[in-house]
N, C-alpha and C positions, 0 to 999 in steps of 0.2 A: 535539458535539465541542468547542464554542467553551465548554461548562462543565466540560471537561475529563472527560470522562465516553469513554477509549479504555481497551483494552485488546487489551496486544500479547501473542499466541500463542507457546511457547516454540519455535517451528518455527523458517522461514525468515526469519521477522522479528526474529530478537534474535541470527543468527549474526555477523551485521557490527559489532558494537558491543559496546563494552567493557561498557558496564554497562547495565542497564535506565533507570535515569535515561534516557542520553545517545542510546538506543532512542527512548523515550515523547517526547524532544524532537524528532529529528529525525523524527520522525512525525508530530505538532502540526505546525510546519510546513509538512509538503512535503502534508497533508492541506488545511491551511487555504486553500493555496496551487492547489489541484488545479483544473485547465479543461477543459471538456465536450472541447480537444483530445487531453487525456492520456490519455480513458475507449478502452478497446482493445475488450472483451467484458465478457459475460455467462457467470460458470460456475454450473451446476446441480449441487451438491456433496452426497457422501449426509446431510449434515442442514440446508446452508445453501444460500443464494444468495449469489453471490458475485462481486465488480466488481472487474476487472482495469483497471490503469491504467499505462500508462510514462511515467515520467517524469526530467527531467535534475539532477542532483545535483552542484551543482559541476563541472562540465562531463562527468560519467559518467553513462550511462543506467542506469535503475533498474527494478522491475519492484516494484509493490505490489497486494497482492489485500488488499481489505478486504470486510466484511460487515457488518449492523447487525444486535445482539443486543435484538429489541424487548422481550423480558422485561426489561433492565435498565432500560432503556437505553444503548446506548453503540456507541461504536466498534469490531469487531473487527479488528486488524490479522494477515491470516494469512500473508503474507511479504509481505516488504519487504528486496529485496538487488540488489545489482548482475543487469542482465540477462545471459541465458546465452546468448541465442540472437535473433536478432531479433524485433522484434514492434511491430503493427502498430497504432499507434490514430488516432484520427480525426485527428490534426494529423497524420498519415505515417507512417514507419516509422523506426525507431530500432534502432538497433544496439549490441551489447555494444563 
């Protein structure tokens, strides 16, 4: 991640932001920045594995699922947007 080696999904991750650029940053970031309290689950996805995390975005809670593409390597980011519903990670529970 730290050699820039992400890649965001055109899904859930790229509807909140104006451009890809301003996507790929705020994702840098709020990834470089991520603690064992923001990790929530584990999804078993039909080709991936996949780590859900919440976390606080300027004072809104967020909802980011990444995965790691080991053929590349790199980051996959598969959403990444405001939460819809609450959700629970090891620092507690967090609310839309």
């Amino acid at each position: 991640m730290e050699e820039g080696r992400l890649f965001i999904q055109r899904t859930r991750a790229l509807d909140f932001f104006s451009t890809l650029s301003e996507a790929l940053q705020a994702a840098r970031i709020t990834l470089l920045e991520l603690e064992v309290s923001n990790f929530a689950h584990t999804l078993k996805m039909t080709y991936d594995v996949a780590d859900v995390y919440g976390v606080m975005i300027e004072g809104e809670s967020w909802y980011l699922k990444i995965t790691i593409d080991e053929q590349e390597p790199e980051v996959v980011v598969i959403s990444f947007h405001p939460l819809e519903r609450p959700l629970k990670t090891r620092g507690g529970i967090l609310r839309p």
